[in-house]
PDB file as gemmi writes it, atoms N, CA and C in Angstrom:
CRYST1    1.000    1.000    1.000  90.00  90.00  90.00 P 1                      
ATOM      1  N   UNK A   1       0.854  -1.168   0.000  1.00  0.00           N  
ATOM      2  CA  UNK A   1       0.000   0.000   0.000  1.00  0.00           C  
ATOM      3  C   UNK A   1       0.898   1.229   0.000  1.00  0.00           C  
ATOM      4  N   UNK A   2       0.771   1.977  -0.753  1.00  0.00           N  
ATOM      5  CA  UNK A   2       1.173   3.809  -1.207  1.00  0.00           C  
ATOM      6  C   UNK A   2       0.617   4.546  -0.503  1.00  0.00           C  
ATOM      7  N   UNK A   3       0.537   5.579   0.161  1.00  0.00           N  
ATOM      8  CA  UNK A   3      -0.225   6.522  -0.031  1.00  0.00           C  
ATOM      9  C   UNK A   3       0.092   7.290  -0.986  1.00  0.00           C  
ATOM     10  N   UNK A   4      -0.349   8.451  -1.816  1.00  0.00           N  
ATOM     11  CA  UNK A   4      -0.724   9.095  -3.480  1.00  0.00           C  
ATOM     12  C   UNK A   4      -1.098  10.346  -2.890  1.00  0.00           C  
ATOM     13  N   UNK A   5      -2.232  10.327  -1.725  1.00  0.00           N  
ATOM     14  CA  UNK A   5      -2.106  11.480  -1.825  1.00  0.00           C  
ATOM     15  C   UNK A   5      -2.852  12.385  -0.235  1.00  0.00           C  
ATOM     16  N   UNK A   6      -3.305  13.148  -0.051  1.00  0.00           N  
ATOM     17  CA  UNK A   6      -2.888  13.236   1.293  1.00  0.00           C  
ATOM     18  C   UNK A   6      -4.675  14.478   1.576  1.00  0.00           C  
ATOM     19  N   UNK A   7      -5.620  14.254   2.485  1.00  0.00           N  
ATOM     20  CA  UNK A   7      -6.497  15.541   2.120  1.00  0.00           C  
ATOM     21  C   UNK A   7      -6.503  16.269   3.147  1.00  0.00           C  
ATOM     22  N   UNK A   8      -6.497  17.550   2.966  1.00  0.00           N  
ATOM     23  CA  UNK A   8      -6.020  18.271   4.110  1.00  0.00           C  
ATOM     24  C   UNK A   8      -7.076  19.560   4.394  1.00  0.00           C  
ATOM     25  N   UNK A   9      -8.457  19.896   3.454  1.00  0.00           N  
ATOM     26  CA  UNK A   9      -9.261  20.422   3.791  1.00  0.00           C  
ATOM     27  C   UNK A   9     -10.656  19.828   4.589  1.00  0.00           C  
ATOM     28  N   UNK A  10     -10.706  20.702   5.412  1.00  0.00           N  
ATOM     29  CA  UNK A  10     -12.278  20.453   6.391  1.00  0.00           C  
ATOM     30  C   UNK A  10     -13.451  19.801   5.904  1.00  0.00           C  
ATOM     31  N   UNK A  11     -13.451  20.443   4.837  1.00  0.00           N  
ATOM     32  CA  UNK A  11     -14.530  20.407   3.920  1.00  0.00           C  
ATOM     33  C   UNK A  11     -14.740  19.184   3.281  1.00  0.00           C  
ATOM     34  N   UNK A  12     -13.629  18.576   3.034  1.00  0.00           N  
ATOM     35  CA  UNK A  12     -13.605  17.935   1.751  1.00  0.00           C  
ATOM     36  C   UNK A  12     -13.752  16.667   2.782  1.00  0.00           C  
ATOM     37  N   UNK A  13     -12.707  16.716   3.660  1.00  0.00           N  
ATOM     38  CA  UNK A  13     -12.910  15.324   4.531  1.00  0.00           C  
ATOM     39  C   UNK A  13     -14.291  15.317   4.781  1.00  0.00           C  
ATOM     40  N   UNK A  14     -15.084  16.313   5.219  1.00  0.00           N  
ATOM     41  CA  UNK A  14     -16.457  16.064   5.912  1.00  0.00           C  
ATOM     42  C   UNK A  14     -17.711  15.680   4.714  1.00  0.00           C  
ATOM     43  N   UNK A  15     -17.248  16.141   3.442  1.00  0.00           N  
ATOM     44  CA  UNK A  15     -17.604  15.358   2.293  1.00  0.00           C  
ATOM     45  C   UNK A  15     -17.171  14.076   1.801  1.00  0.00           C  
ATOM     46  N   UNK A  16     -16.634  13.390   2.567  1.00  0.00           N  
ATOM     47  CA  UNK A  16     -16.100  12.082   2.007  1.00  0.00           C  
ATOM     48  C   UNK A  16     -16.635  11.212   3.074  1.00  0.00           C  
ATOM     49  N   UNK A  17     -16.426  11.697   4.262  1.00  0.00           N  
ATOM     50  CA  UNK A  17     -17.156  10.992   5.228  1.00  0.00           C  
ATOM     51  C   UNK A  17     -18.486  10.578   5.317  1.00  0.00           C  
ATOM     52  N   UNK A  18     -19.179  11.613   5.312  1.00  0.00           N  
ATOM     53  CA  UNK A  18     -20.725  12.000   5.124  1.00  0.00           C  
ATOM     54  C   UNK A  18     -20.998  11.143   3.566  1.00  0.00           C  
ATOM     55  N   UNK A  19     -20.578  10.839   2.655  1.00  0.00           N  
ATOM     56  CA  UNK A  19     -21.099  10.632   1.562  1.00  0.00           C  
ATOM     57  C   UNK A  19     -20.526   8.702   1.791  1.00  0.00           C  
ATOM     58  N   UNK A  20     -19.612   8.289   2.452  1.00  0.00           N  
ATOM     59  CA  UNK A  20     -19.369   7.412   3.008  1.00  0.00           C  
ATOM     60  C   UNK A  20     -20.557   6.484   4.402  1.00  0.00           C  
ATOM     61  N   UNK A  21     -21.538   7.583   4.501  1.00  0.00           N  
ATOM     62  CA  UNK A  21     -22.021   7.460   6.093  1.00  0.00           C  
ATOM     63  C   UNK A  21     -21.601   7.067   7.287  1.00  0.00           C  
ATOM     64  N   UNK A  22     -20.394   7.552   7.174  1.00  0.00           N  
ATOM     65  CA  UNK A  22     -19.689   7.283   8.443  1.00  0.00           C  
ATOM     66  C   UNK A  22     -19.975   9.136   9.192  1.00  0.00           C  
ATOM     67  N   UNK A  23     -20.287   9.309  10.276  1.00  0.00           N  
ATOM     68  CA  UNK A  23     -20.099  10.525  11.349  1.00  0.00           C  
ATOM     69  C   UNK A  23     -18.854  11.808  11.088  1.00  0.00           C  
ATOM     70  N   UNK A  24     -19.030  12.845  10.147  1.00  0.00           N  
ATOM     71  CA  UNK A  24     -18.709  13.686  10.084  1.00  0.00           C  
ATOM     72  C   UNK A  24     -17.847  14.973  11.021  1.00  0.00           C  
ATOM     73  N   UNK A  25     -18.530  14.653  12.275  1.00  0.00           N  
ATOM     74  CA  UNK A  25     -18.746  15.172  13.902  1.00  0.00           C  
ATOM     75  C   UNK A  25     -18.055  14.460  14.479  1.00  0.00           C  
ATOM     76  N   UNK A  26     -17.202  14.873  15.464  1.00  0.00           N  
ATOM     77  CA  UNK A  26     -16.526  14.334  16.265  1.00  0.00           C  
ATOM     78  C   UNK A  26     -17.706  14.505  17.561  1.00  0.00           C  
ATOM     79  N   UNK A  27     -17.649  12.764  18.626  1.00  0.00           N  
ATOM     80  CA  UNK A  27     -18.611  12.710  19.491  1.00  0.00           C  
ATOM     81  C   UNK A  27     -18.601  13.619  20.389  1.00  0.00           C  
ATOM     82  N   UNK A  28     -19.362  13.936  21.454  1.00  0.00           N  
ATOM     83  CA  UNK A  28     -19.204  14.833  22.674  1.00  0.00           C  
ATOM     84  C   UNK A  28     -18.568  14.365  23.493  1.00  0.00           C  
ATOM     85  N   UNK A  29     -17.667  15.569  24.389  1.00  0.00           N  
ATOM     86  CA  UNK A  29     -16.798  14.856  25.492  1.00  0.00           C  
ATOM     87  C   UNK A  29     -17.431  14.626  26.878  1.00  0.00           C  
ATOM     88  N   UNK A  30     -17.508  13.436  27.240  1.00  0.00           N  
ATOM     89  CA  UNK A  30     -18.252  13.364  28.843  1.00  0.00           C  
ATOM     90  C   UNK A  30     -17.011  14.014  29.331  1.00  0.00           C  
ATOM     91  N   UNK A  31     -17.723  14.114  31.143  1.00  0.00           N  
ATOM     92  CA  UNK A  31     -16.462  14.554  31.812  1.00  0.00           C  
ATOM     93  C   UNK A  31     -16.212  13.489  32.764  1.00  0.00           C  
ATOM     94  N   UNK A  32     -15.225  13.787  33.437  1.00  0.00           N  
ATOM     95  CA  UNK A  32     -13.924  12.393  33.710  1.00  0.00           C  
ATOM     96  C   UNK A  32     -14.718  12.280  34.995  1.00  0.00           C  
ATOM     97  N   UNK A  33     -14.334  10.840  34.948  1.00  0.00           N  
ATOM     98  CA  UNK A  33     -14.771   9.764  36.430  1.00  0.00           C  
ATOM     99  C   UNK A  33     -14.782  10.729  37.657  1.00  0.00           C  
ATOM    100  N   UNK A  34     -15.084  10.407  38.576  1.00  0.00           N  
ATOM    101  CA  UNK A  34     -15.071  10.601  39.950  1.00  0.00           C  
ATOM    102  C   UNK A  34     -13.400  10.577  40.518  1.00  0.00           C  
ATOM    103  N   UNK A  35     -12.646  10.681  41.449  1.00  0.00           N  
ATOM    104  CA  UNK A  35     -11.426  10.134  41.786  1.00  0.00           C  
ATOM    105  C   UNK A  35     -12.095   9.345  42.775  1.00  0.00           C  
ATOM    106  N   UNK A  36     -11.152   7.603  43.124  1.00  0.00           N  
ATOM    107  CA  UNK A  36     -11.600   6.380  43.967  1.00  0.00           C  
ATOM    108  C   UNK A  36     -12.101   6.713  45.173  1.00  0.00           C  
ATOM    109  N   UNK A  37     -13.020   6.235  45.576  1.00  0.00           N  
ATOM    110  CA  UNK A  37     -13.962   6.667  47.187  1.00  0.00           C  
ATOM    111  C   UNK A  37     -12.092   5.958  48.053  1.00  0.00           C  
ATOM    112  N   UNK A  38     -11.892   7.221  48.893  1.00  0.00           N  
ATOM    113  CA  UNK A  38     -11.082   6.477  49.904  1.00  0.00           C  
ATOM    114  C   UNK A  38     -11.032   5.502  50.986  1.00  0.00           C  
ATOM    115  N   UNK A  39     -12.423   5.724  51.442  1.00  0.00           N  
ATOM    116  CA  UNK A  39     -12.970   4.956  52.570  1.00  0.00           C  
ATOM    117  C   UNK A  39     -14.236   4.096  52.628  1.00  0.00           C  
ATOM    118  N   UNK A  40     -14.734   3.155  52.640  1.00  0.00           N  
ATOM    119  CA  UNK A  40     -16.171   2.997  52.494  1.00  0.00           C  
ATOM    120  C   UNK A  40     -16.423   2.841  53.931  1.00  0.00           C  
ATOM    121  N   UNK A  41     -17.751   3.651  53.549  1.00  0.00           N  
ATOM    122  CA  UNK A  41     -18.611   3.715  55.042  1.00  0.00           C  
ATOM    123  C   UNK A  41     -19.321   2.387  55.708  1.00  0.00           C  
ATOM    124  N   UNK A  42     -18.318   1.445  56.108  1.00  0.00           N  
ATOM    125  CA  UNK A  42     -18.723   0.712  56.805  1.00  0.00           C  
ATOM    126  C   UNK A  42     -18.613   0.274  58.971  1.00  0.00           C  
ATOM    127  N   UNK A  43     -19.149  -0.098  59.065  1.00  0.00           N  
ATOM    128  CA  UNK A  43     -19.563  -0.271  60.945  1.00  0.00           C  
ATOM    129  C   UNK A  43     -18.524  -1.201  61.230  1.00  0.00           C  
ATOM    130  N   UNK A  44     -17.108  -0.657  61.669  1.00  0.00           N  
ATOM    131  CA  UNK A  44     -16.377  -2.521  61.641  1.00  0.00           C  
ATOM    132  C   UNK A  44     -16.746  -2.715  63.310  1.00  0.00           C  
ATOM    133  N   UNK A  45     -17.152  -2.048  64.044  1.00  0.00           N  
ATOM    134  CA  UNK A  45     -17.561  -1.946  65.396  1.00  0.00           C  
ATOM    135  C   UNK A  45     -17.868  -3.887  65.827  1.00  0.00           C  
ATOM    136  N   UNK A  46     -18.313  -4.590  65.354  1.00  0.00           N  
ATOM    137  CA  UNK A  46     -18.456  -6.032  65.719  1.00  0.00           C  
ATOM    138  C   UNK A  46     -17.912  -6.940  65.009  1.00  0.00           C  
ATOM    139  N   UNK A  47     -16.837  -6.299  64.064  1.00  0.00           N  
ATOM    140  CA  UNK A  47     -16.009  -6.940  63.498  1.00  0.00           C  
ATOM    141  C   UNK A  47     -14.534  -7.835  64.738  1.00  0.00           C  
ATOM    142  N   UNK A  48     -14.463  -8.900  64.594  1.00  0.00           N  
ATOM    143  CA  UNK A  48     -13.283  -9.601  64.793  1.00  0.00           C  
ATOM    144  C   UNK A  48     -12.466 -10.430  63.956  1.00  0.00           C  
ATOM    145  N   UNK A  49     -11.311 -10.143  63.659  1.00  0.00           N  
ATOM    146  CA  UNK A  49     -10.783 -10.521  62.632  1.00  0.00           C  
ATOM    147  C   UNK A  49     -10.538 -12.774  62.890  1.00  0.00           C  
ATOM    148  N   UNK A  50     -10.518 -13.041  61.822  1.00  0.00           N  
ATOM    149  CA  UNK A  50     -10.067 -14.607  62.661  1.00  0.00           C  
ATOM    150  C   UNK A  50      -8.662 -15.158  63.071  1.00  0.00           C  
ATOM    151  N   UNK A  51      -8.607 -16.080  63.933  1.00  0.00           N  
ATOM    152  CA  UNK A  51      -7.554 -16.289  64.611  1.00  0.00           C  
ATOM    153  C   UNK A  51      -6.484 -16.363  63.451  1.00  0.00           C  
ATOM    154  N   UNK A  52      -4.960 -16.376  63.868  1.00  0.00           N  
ATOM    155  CA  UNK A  52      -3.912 -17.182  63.019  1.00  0.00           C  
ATOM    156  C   UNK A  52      -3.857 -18.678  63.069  1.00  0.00           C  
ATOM    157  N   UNK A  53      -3.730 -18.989  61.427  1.00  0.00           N  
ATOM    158  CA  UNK A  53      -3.736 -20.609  60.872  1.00  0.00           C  
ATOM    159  C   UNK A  53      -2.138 -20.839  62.385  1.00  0.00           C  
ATOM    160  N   UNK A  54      -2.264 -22.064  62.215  1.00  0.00           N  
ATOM    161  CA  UNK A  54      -1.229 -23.028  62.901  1.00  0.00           C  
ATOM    162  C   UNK A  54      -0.058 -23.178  61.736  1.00  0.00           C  
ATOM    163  N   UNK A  55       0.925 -23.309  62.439  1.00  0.00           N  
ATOM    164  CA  UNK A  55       2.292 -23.391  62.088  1.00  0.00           C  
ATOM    165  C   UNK A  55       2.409 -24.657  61.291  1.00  0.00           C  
ATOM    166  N   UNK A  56       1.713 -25.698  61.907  1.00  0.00           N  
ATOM    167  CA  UNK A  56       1.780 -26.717  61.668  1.00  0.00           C  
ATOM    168  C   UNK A  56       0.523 -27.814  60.962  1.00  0.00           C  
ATOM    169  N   UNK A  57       0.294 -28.309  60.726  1.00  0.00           N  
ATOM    170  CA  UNK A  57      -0.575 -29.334  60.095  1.00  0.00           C  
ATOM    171  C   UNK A  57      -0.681 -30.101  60.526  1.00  0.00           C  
ATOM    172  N   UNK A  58      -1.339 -31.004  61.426  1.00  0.00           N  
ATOM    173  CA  UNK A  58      -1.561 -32.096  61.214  1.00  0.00           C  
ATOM    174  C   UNK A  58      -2.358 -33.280  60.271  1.00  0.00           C  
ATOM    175  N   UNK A  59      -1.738 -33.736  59.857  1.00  0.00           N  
ATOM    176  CA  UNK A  59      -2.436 -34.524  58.527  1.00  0.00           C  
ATOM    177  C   UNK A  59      -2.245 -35.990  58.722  1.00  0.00           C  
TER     178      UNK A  59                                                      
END                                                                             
């Protein structure tokens, strides 16, 4: 593949596109995420974590 030749007016692209039916318009910009929740609001108040596994195995 060559490229030949190169188009560099507004116009012309938005006529090639459009006559192509592909979107002429560039989409709208949402705006950006939230930044990450730091903390979640949870009650650890009756939380106990569980004991430590054993060193050992018996098997």
């Amino acid at each position: 593949m060559e490229i030949v030749a190169a188009i560099t007016s507004p116009a012309g692209i938005g006529r090639i596109l459009e006559h192509m039916g592909l979107p002429s318009v560039a989409p709208a910009v949402h705006p950006p995420r939230p930044p990450p929740q730091a903390e979640l609001p949870i009650d650890l108040s009756g939380f106990e974590p569980d004991p430590p596994a054993p060193n050992e195995f018996d098997a």
